[in-house]
C-alpha positions in Angstrom: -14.5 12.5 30.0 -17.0 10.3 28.6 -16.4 11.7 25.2 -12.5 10.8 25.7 -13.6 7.5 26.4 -15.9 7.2 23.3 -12.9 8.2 21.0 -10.4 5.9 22.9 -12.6 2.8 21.7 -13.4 4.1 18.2 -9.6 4.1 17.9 -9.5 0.3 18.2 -11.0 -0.7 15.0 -14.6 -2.6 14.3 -14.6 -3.9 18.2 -14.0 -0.5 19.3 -16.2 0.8 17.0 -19.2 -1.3 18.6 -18.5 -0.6 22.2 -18.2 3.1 21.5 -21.7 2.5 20.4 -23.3 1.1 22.9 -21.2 3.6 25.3 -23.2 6.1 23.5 -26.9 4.0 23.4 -26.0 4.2 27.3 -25.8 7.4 27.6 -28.9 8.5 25.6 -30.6 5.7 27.7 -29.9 7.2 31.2 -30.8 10.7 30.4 -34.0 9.9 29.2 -34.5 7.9 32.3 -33.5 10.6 34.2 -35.9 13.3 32.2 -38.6 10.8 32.6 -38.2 10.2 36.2 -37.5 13.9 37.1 -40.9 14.7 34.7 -43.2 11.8 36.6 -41.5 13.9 40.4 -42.8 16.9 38.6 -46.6 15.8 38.1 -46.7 14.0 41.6 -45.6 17.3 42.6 -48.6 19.2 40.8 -50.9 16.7 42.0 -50.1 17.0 45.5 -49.7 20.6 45.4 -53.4 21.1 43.8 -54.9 19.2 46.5 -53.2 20.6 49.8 -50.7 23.0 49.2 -48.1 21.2 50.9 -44.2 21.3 51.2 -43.6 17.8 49.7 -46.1 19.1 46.6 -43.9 22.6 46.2 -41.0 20.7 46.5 -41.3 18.3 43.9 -43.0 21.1 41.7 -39.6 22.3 41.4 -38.9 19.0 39.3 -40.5 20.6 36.2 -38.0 23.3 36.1 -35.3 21.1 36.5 -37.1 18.8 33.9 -37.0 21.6 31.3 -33.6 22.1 31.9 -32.6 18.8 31.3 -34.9 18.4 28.3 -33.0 21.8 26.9 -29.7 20.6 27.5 -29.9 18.1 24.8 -29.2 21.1 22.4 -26.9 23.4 24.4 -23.5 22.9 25.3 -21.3 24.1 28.5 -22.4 23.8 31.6 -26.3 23.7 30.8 -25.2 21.0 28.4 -24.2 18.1 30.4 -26.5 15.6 29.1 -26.0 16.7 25.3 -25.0 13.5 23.6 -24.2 14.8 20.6 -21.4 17.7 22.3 -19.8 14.2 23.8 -18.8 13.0 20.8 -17.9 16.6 18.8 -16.0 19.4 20.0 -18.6 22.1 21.4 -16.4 24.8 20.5 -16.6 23.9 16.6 -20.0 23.5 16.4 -20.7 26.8 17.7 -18.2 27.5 14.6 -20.1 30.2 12.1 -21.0 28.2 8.7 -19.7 30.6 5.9 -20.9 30.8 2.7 -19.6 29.8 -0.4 -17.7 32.7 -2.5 -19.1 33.6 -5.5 -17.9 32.3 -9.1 -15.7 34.4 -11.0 -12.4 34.9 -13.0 -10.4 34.4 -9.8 -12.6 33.2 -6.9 -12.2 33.3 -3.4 -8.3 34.3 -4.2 -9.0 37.4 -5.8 -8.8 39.6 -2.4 -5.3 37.6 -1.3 -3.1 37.5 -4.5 -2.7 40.5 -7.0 -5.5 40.0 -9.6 -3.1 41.6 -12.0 -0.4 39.6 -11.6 -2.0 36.5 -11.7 -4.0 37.3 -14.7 -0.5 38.1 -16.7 0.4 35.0 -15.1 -2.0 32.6 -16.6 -3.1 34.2 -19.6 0.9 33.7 -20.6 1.0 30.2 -19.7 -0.4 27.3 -21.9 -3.5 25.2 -20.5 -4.1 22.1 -21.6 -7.3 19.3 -21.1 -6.2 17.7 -17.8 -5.2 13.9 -18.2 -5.8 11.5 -15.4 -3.0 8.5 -14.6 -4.8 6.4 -16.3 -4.9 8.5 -19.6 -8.5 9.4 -19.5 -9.0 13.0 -20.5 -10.9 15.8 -18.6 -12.7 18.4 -20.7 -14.0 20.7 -18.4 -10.5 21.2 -16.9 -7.3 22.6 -18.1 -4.0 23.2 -16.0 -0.9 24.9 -16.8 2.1 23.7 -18.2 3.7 24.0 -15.1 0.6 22.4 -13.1 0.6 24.9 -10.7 -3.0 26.7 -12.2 -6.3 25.3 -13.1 -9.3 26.3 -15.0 -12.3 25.7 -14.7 -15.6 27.3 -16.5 -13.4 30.9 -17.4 -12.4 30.9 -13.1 -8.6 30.6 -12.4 -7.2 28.7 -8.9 -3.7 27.9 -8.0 -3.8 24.1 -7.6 -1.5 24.0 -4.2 -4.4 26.0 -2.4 -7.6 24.1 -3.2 -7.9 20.5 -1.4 -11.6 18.9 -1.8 -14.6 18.9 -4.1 -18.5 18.2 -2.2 -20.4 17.2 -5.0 -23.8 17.5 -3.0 -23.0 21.1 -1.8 -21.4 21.8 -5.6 -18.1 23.9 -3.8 -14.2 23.2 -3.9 -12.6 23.7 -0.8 -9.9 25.9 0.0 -6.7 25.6 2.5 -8.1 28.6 4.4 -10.9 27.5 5.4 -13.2 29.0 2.7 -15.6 27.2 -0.1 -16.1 28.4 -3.6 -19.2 27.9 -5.3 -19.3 26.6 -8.7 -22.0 27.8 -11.4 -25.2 25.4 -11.7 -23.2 24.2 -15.4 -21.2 22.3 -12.7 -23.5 20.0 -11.7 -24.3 18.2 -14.5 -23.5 14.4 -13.9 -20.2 14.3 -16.1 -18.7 17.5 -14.9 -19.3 16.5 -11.2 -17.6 13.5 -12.7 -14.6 15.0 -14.1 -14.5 17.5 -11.3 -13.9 13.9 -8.4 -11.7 12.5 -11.0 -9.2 15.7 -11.1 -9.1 15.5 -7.2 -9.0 11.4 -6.6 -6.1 11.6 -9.4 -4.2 13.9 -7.1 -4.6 11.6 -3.8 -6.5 12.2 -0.8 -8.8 15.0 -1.5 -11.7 16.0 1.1 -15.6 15.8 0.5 -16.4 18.2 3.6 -14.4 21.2 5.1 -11.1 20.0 6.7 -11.4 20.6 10.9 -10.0 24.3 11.9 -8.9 24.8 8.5 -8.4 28.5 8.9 -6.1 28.1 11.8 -4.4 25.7 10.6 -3.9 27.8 7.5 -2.8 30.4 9.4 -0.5 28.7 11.5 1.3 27.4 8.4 1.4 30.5 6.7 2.3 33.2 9.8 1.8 36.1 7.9 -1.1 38.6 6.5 -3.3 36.8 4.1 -2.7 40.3 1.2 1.1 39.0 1.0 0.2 35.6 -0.2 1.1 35.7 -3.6 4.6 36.1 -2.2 4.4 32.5 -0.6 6.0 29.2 -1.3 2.5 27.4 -2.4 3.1 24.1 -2.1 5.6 24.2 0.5 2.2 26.1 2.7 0.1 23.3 1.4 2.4 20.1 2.7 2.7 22.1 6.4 -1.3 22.7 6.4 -1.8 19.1 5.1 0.7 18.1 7.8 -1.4 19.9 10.4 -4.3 17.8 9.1 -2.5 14.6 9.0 -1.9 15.2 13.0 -5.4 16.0 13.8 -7.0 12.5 14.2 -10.6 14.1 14.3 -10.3 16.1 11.2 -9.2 12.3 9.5 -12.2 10.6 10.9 -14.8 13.4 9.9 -13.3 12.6 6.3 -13.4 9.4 6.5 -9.8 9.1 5.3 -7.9 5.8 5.5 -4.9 5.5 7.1 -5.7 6.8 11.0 -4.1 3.8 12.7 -1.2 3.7 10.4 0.4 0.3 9.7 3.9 0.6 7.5 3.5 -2.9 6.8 0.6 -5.4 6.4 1.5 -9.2 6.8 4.9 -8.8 7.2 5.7 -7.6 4.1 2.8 -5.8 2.0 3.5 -2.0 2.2 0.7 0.3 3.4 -0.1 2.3 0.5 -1.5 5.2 2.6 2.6 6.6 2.3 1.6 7.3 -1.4 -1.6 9.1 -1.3 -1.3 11.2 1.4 0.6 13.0 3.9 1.9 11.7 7.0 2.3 13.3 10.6 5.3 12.8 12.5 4.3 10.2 14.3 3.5 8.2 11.0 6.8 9.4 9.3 8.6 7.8 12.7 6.6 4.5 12.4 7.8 4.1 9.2 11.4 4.7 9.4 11.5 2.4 12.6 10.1 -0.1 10.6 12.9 0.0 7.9 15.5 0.0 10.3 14.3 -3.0 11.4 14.3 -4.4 8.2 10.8 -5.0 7.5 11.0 -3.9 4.6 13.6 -2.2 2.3 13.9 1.9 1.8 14.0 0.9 -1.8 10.6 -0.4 -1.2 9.4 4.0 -0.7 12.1 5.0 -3.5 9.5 4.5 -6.8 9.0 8.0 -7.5 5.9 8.3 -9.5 3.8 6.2 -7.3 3.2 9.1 -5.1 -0.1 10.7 -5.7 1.1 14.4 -6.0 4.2 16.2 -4.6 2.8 16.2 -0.7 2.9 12.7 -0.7 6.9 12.8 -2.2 7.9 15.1 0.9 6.8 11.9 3.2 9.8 9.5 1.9 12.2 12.8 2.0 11.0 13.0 5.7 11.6 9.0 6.1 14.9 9.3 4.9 15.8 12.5 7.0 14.5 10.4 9.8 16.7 7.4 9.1 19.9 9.9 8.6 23.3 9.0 6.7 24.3 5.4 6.1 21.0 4.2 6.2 19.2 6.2 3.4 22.4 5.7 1.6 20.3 4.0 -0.7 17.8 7.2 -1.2 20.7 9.5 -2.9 18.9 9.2 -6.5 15.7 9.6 -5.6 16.4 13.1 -3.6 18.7 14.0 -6.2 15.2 13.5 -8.1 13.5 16.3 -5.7 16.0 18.7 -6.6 15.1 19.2 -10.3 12.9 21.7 -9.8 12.6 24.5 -6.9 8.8 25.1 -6.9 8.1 22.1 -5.6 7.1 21.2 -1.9 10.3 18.7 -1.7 13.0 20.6 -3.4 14.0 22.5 -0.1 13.7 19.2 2.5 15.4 17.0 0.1 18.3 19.8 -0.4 18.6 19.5 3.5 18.4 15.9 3.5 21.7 15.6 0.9 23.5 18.3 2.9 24.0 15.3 5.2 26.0 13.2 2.8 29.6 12.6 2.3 30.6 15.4 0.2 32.9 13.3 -1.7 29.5 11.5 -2.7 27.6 14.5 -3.5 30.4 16.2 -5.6 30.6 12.8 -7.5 26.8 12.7 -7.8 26.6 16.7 -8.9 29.1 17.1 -11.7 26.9 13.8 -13.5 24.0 15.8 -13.1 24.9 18.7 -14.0 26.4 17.5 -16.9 22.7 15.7 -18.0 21.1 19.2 -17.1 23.0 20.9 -19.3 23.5 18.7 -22.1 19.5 18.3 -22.5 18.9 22.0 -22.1 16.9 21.8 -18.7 17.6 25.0 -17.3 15.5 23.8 -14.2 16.9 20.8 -14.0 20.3 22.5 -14.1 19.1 25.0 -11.6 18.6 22.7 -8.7 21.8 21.2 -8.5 23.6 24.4 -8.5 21.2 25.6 -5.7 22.5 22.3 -3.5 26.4 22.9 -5.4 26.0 26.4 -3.4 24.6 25.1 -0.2 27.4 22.7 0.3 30.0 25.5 -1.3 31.0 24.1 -4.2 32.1 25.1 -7.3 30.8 22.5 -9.9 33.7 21.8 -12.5 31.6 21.4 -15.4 29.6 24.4 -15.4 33.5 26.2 -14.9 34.3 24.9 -18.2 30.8 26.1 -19.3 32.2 29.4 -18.4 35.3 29.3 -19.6 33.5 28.3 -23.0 31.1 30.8 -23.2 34.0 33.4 -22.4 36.0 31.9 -25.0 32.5 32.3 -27.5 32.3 35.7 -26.7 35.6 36.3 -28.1 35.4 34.2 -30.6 32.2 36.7 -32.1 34.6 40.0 -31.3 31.8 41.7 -30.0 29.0 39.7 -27.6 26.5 42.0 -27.4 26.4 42.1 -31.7 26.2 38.6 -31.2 23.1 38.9 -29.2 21.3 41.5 -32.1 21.3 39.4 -34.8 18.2 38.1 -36.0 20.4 34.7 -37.0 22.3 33.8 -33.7 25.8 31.7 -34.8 25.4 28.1 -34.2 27.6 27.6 -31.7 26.2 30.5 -29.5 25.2 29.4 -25.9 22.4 31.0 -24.6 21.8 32.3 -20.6 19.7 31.4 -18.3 16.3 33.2 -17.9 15.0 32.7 -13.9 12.0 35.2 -14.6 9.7 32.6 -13.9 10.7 32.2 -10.2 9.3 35.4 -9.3 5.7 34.0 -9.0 6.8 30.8 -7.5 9.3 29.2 -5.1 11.1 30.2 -1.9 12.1 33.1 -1.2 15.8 31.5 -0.2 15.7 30.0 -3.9 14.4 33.5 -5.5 17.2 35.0 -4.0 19.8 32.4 -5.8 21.4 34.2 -8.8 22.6 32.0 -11.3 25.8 33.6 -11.9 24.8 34.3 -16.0 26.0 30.8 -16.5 25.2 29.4 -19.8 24.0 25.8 -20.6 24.4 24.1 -24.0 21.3 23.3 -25.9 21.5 19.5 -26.8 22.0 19.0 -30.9 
């Protein structure tokens, strides 16, 4: 109870803060008053007891015992805990919570039991890693990632960036989703790496210094299925439900001391609360804000600036805004979902596809055959990929790629014989090549694995 009451008052800002305070000077005050009284009973007891041996002097004896219980209680929890100011103002149940240890550096740490070693290795040692470059251009030596941003290196070690979420620069570990730590090698804590290391994670929004509250079960709970399947998993779409679960768990904010727990859209009438681009919002937040632009406080276009957000977690919170708000009043959002559809892996392609599946069709065929067309016409096959993904949701047959068919068909027969075309070391200029999807397979939904393509061609731009 009196714990309840201590977080009810830390909830209301710097006064709050204060009179949970001396709510909790108050308490350590009276048991020590008790302990001491109970202790002086004791040694009146003793005294009285030495000299005659009488009832009073056995009774209060019995104060000692109760004395030492008391005095014990200050570390225990549960019953024998009742005075324990410490347990009133953390949950007992995690701090009885086993500390692990962290897992031991190596090519693939910590992930290497989870996800196929050999897969992942063929993975990465086929993609192109690159220094890491920070927002603000500065460049990271000590860190590469993928072309496709979804891996990370770091001293020879490999980690898929969806799955690791804070850096303790004291303890030298990255934390994982899961609840585990991995420990980096004594290299890593030289000043600038530990440097570089904060600046990878600040760059990507808000990161944690100290391991996330229940982050196994919340882990699990996101994921619902045996951790050895994991490389079959949408990552990123796992890490915006975990950070979800994290954004709805007020405790696990405080212990991080992240900003944003009493969540204010809009400061002063009319300053935006920045929190909506650095890190994900619960429900409640997501509803606060979408209440907040229906009464015109401020404008959806205000949330529409795509490259604010911090990292592709913090995208998913206007998709939610607008699938709160519903169709006419994220009219305004179209562009920006259209935006989140350009490429499947990430954490907002399936939310915002769900989100457009609510607009006028007549609007969304308009909107598809322009992009489409862009898609095509600058050879991004992933661009392209994602339109036809929402094209078939909404069962529709996108006009342009049609006449993409009927071109290619007409190519085909054009050559005499397509699959001499296809041989030749000199392909004619006018060939159109396919689609290649391969790279799905490690990434991405299993709904959007299963989406064939259809062997529809796109035109390479000249």
């Amino acid at each position: 109870m009196i714990r309840k009451v201590i977080e009810y008052f830390k909830e209301g800002g710097p006064v709050g803060n204060i009179l949970a305070g001396l709510i909790y000077i108050c308490a350590w005050g009276v048991r020590w008053v008790i302990t001491m009284l109970l202790g002086m009973a004791a040694g009146l007891g003793l005294t009285l007891w030495s000299q005659n041996s009488s009832l009073i002097g056995l009774a209060c004896t019995v104060g000692i015992g109760i004395s030492f219980v008391i005095s014990f209680s200050i570390r225990l929890d549960g019953p024998l805990g009742f005075l324990n100011v410490d347990a009133l103002l953390h949950d007992p149940k995690e701090a009885r919570r086993k500390v692990k240890k962290p897992d031991k550096f190596s090519d693939l740490p910590h992930f290497e039991k989870m996800l196929k070693k050999d897969q992942v290795m063929n993975i990465v040692n086929s993609s192109q890693f690159s220094p890491y470059k920070t927002k603000d251009g500065k460049e990271l030596k000590h860190i590469t990632v993928s072309e496709d941003d979804k891996w990370i290196c770091m001293f020879g070690g490999y980690m898929p960036v969806d799955l690791i979420c804070g850096y303790n620069r004291k303890k030298n570990v990255i934390y994982t989703i899961d609840g585990g730590m991995i420990g980096l090698p004594l290299r890593a804590k030289y000043f600038g790496v530990k440097n570089e290391i904060d600046a990878f994670f600040k760059d990507r929004g808000v990161y944690y210094t100290d391991m996330p509250r229940k982050a196994d079960e919340k882990f699990d709970k996101a994921f619902q299925r045996p951790d050895d399947v994991l490389d079959k998993a949408d990552f990123s779409r796992l890490r915006y439900l975990w950070e979800k679960a994290n954004a709805s768990d007020k405790d696990g904010y405080l212990r991080n001391k992240q900003s944003g727990y009493r969540y204010i859209p809009i400061f002063n009438k009319t300053e935006i609360n920045r929190t909506i681009f650095e890190r994900v919002l619960s429900d409640v937040e997501v509803a606060k804000t979408a209440d907040a632009i229906r009464k015109k406080k401020a404008p959806l276009s205000s949330f529409l600036h795509f490259t604010q957000y911090k990292n592709e977690f913090c995208v998913c919170n206007a998709v939610e805004v607008m699938n709160t708000l519903r169709y006419p009043a994220n009219a305004d959002g179209m562009s920006f979902l259209f935006k989140c559809i350009r490429d499947v892996d990430e954490a907002y392609f399936g939310p915002a596809v769900d989100v457009l599946k609510t607009f006028p069709k007549g609007n969304l065929h308009k909107k598809i055959e322009e992009e489409v067309k862009k898609a095509f016409e600058s050879g991004d096959v992933v661009h392209a990929a994602g339109v036809m993904y929402l094209a078939k949701e909404i069962d529709y047959e996108i006009e342009y790629v049609e006449e993409m068919k009927k071109a290619q068909a007409e190519a085909a027969e054009n050559a005499g014989n397509a699959e001499a075309a296809e041989s030749t070391d000199q392909p004619e200029a006018n060939a159109i090549p396919k689609f290649d999807y391969d790279e799905y397979d490690a990434y991405g939904t299993e709904e959007v694995q299963g989406f064939e393509a259809g062997g529809v061609a796109y035109q390479k731009k000249v």
